[in-house]
N, C-alpha and C positions, 0 to 999 in steps of 0.2 A: 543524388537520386531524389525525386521529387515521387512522394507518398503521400500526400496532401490530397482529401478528397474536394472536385472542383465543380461547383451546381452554379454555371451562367445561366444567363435566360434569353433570347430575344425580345426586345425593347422597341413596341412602334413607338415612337414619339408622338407622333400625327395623331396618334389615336387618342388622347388626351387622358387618359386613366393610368393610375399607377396597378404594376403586376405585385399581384400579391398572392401566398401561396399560406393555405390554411393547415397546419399541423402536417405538413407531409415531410417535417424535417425531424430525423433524430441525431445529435451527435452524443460522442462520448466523454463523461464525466469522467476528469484528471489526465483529457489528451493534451497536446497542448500545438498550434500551427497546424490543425488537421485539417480544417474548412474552408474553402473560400469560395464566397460567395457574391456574385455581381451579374453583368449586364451584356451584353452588345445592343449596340444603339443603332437603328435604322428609321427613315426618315421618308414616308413614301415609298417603301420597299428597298430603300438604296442605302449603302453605309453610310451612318452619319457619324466624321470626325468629330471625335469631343474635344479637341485641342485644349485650350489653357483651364479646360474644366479642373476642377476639385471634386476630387470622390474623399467622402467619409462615410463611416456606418456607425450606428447610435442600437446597441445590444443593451435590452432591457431583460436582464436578470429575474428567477422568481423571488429574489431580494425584491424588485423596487428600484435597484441601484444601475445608472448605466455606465456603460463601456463606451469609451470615443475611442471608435478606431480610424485612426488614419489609412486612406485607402491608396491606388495605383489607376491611373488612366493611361492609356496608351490606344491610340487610332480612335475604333470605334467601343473600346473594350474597359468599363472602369468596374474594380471587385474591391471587397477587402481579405485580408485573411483575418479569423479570430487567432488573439492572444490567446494564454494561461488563464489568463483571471474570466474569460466565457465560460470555462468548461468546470469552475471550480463550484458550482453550484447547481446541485439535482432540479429539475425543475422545466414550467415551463420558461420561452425565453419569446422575445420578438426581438426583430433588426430590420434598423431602416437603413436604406442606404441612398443618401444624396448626394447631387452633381449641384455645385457652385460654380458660377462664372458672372462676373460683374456684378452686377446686383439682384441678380437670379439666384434662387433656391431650390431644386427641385426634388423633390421623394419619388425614386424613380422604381424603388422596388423594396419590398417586405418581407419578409421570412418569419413565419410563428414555426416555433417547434420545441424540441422536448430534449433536456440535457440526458440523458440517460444515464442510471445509476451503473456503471459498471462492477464496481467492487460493493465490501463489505467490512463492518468492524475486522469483523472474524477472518481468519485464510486458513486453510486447513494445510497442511506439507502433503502431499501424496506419500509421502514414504511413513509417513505419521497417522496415516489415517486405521482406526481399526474397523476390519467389516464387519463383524458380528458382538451384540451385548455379550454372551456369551465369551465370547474373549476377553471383554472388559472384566467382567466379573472376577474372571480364573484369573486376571492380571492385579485387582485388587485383592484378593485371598493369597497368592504371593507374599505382594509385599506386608500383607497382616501378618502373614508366616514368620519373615523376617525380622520385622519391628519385636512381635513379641514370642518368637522361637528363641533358643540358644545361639550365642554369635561367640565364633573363636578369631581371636586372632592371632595371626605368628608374625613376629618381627623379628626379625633377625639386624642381632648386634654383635660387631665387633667389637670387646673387650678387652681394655688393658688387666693385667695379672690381677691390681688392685681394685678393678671393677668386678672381674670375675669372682673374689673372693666374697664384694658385697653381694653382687648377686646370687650367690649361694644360698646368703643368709636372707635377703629380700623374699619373703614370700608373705603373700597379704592377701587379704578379704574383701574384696569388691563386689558392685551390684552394678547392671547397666538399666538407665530409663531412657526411654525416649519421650521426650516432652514438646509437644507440639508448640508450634509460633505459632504459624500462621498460613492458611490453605492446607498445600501439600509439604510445608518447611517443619521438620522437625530437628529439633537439636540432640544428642546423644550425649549422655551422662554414664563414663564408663566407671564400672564400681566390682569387680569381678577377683576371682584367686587366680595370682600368678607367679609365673616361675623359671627361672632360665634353665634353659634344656643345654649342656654343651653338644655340639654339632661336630666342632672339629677342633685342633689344638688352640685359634685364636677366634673362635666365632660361637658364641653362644645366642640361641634361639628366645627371644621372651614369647612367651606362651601365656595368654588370657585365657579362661576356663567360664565362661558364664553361667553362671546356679540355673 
């Protein structure tokens, strides 16, 4: 399936001037085989075969840097398509595009236009996005809630007879902190009283109590 957008021009020869089209081009930044752009050649009104012609096009970057692209002639019809490395910088751009045959050169057509920035650093998830500050806010006052509210936790362990007996006797004094790294990374330092609850004949609960 061919999705490639295709901008020929009509080409009098006869007429001794090259076509050239000023800023009426946009393509998009990080496409990649979207454009192709070229000719048909007529000659006094009538097709003119470009036979063992050479098409190439010469894409000047808002780098400064140019692209040689090798082009396609067939009957009256020579194009190139842009590569990856065109679209890979915002900007303006120009492309020349020439027919060779024996020791002829000729600049048969120009193109000035504009890479277009399509994307951004940033992407947001649609599913991630929130619509109202207000949401933000009550979603930070949460997690304040939790960081520095009471945290329980239950684990549950099964125990050998000789575990159970220690865990009888295990019960201790802990503190939990949460100590920031780094942005939104925080690390948990659990420090709190706990205790194994029996549940059932081989399964006893460890229970955290946070002060």
């Amino acid at each position: 399936m061919a999705i490639y957008l295709e901008d020929l021009v009509d080409i009098e020869l006869g007429s001794g001037t090259i076509h050239r089209s000023f800023m009426n081009h946009s393509i998009g930044e990080a496409d990649k085989n979207a454009n192709r752009f070229g000719i048909r050649a007529f000659r006094n009104g009538a097709s003119e075969n470009l036979g063992a012609a050479v098409c190439t096009g010469y894409f000047i970057k808002a780098t400064g840097e140019t692209v040689i692209i090798p082009g396609t002639v067939s009957d009256n019809t020579a194009y190139v398509t842009l590569p990856q490395t065109c679209y890979a910088t915002e900007g303006q751009f120009s492309l020349a595009i020439k027919l060779a045959g024996g020791d002829i050169t000729s600049t048969v057509r120009i193109v000035d236009g504009i890479v277009a920035n399509t994307t951004t650093d940033t992407v947001i998830d649609p599913g991630e996005v929130i619509p109202d500050i207000n949401d933000l806010l009550e979603l930070i006052e949460e997690a304040e809630a939790v960081i520095q509210g009471s945290i329980r936790y239950d684990i549950e362990q099964e125990l050998t007879s000789a575990q159970r007996t220690q865990a009888r006797d295990n019960i201790g004094m802990v503190s939990i902190e949460f100590v920031q790294i780094s942005g939104n990374e925080y690390q948990m330092n659990v420090s709190t009283k706990c205790e194994f609850v029996n549940t059932q004949d081989n399964e006893y609960t460890l229970v955290l109590h946070a002060d």
